[in-house]
C-alpha positions, 0 to 999 in steps of 0.5 A: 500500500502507498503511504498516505500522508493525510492518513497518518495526519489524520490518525495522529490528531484522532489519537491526540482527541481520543486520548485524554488520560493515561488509561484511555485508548483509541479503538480500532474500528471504531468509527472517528469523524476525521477517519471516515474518508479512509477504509479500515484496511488503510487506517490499520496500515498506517497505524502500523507505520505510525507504530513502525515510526515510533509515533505512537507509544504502543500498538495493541494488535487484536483479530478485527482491530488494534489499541492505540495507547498513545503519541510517544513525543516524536509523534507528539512533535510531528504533530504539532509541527504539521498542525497548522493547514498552512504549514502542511500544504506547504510540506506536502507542495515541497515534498511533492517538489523533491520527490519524496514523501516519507515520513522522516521527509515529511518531519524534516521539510515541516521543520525547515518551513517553521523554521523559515517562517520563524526567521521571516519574523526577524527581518 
């Protein structure tokens, strides 16, 4: 399957929304608003490459589903540097631009564009 990066955007901000405690989990397949333009064979896949990423704390993988735990603070730091539409269109226009849509290139281009915007303010 073909890494969707919206997906993965999606299934970090759903399991930031669902998890409010330490106790609490994001079930699989349960239905989540943000995720219902994808189909459960798609959630669950990029769920996995999120596991895979080290985005996601602990995975818990059962016969029709999985647990979600929670964002460990790589995922947490994706997430809020993706946050924003602006910055997300911008990652993707230049990860389309270069070739390139992995995760690691995903994080480093959402990186140097908050980077730039930062600097823009100093100037």
């Amino acid at each position: 399957m073909k890494l969707n990066p919206d997906c993965i955007r999606d299934i970090l901000f759903t399991v930031e929304e669902v998890i409010q405690a330490p106790h609490h989990t994001m079930r699989l397949p349960e239905k989540y608003d943000r995720l219902e333009k994808y189909s459960d064979d798609e959630i669950l896949y990029h769920i996995k490459q999120c596991e895979l990423s080290y985005l996601v704390r602990k995975v818990h993988w059962l016969m029709q589903g999985c647990l979600v735990y929670d964002l460990t603070p790589v995922g947490h730091k994706f997430i809020a540097d993706i946050r924003s539409d602006n910055i997300w269109n911008k990652t993707k226009d230049i990860a389309k631009n270069v070739g390139s849509f992995s995760l690691d290139s995903l994080s480093t281009i959402a990186a140097n564009v908050i980077s730039d915007l930062i600097s823009s303010q100093f100037r």
